[in-house]
C-alpha positions as CSV (number, residue, x, y, z in Angstrom):
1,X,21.5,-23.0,-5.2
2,X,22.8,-21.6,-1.9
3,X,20.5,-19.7,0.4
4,X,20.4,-16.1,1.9
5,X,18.0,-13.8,4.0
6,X,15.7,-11.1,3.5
7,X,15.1,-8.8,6.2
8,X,11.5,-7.7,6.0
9,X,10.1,-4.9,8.3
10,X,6.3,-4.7,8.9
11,X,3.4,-3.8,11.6
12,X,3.6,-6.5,14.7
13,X,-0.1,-7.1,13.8
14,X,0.7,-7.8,10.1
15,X,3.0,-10.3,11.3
16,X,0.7,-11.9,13.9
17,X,-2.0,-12.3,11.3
18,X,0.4,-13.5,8.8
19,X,1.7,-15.8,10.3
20,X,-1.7,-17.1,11.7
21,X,-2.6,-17.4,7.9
22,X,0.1,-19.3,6.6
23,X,-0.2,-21.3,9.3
24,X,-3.6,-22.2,8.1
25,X,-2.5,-22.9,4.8
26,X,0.4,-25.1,6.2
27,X,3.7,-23.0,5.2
28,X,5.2,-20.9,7.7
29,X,6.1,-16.8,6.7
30,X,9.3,-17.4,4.4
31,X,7.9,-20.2,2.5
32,X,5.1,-17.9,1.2
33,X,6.7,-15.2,0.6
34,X,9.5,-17.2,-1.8
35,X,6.0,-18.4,-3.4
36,X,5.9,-14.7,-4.3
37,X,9.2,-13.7,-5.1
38,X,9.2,-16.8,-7.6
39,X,5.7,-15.7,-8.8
40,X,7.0,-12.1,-9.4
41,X,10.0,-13.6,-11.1
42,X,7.7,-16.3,-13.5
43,X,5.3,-13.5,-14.5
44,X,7.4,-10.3,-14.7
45,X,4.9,-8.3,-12.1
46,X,3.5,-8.2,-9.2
47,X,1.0,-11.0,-9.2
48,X,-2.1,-9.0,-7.7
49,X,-3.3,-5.2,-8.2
50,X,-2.3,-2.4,-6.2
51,X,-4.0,0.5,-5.9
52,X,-4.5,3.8,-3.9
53,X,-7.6,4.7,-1.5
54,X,-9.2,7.5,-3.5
55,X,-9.9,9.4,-0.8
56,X,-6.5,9.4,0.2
57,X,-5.3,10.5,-3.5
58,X,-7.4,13.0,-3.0
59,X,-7.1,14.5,0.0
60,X,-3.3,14.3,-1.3
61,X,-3.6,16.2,-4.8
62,X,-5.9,18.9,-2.4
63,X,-2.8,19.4,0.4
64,X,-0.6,19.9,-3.0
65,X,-2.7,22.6,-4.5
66,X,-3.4,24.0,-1.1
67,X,0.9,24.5,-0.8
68,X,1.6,25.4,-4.1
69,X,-1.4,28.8,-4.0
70,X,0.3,31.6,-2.5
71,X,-3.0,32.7,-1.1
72,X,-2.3,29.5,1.8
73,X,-6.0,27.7,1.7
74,X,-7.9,26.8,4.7
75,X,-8.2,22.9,6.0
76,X,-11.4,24.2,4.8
77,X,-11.0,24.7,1.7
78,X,-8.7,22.0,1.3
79,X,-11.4,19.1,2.0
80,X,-14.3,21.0,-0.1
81,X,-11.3,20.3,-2.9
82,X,-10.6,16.9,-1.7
83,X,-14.7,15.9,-1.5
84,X,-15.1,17.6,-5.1
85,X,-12.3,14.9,-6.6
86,X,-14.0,12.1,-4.4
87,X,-17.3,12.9,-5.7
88,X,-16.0,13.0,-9.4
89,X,-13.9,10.1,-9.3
């Protein structure tokens, strides 16, 4: 099977840490991460959860209502809508 390259851009700090992992493990950067392509491929997802900070979801929903009401909220009021989610979630 021939070979070709995947570019990948990410944080230099990512990399460094990485890099320092795999290391550890004994594969270098591209052998892991065809360890995860072919795990994708073998099990049809992605082969750990992802999920989204909370408080960023809702600080997020918050800046949505705030833009969509005509009135225009306050940061205020924003983050009092944003700590209600948080404390409901």
């Amino acid at each position: 099977m021939g070979q070709t390259t995947l570019s990948v851009r990410m944080d230099e700090e990512v990399k460094r840490l990485f890099d320092a992992y795999c290391a550890q493990m004994g594969l270098n950067a591209s052998a892991a991460v065809n360890i995860f392509a072919k795990a994708v491929i073998r099990e049809r997802r992605i082969p750990f959860e992802i999920t989204v900070d909370p408080i960023e979801a809702a600080l997020d929903e918050a800046d949505r209502e705030a833009a969509a009401d005509p009135r225009r909220l306050t940061h205020e009021e924003v983050f009092s809508k944003a700590r209600a989610r948080i404390r409901g979630i």
